[in-house]
N, C-alpha and C positions, 0 to 999 in steps of 0.2 A: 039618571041622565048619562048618556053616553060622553066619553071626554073626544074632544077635537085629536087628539095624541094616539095617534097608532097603536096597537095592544093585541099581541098574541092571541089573549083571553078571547074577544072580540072578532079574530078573524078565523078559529077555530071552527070547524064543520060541528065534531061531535067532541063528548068529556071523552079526556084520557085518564086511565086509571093506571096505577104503579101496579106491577105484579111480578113474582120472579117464576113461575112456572118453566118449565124442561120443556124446549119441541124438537121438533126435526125441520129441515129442511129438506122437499125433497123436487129434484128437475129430472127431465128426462132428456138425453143426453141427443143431441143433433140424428136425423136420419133413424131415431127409435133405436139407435146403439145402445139403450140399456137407462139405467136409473141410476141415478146421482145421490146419496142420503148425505147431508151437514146434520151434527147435532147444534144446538144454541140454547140460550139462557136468553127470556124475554125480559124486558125492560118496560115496558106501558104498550096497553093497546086501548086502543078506542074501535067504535062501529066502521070506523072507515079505513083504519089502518091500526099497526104496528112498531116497533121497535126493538131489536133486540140485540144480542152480543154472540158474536161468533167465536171462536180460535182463530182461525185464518178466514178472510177471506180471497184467496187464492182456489180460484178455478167455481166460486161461488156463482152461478150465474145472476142474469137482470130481471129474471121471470123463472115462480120458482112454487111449489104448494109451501103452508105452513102448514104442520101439523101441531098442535098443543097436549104434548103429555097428557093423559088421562080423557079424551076427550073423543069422540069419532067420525070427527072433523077435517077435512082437509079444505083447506081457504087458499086461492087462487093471490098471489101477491104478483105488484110489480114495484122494483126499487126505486126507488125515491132520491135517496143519497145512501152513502157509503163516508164514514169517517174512523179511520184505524181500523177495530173488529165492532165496530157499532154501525148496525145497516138501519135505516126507516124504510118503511115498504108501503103503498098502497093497499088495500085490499082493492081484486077487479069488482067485487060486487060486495058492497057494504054486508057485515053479518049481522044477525039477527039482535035483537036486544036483550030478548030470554036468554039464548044463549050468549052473548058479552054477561049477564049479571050470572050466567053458573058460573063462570070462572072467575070473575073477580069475590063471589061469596066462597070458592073453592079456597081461593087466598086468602080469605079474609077468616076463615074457619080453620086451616092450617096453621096461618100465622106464620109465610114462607116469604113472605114479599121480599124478595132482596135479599134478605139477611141466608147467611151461609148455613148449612146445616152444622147442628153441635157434630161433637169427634166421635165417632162410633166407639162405644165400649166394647172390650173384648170378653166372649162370652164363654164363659168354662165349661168346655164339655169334658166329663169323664171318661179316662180312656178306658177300653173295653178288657173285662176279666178271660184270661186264656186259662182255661180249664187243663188240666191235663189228660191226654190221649188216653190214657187207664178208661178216666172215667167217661169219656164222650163211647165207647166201644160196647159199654153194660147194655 
């Protein structure tokens, strides 16, 4: 039974999924002056939109492609809000379902949601044997 009390849940188009995937932002700049690239860190997307985290958003425009790391995809967005470096976006044209469930099973088989990567260990390579000129000459 539905409650009389307003609820998110309820006014929701489509499910949003948590994911931290790597994309790019990319615009193309007024008059075809050229191509714009933001990198970002996603935050949840659903079929009909997005969420993610910028560094700056200075000079980010309002209309923009996303691109999703790993994927060869560009999705048409328009912004929605903008709060600090966290933008929500539209998608212009809802994306596909197959494709929403390869990348949330992409995250969900990685095991990257959110969580930061561990610290890169440093990998010992051995430094290279200098022969002596004698013997390189035989």
């Amino acid at each position: 039974m539905y409650s009389l009390a307003p609820s998110p849940l309820y006014e929701r188009r489509y499910e949003r999924f948590a994911i931290g995937h790597a994309a790019t932002l990319m615009s193309v700049r007024p008059a075809l002056g050229g191509v714009s690239i933001y990198a970002c860190r996603m935050i949840d997307i659903s079929r009909g939109g997005a969420s993610f985290s910028v560094s700056t958003t200075i000079g980010v425009p309002l209309h923009y492609y996303l691109h999703i790391v790993g994927t060869n995809f560009r999705i048409g967005c328009a912004e929605i809000h903008r709060r600090d470096n966290r933008i929500g976006v539209q998608f212009i044209k809802p994306i596909d379902e197959s494709f929403l469930h390869q990348i949330v099973r992409h995250e969900f088989f990685t095991g990257q949601s959110g969580k930061s990567a561990p610290p890169a260990t440093a990998v010992h390579r051995p430094t290279p044997v200098k022969l002596p000129t004698a013997l390189l000459a035989r």
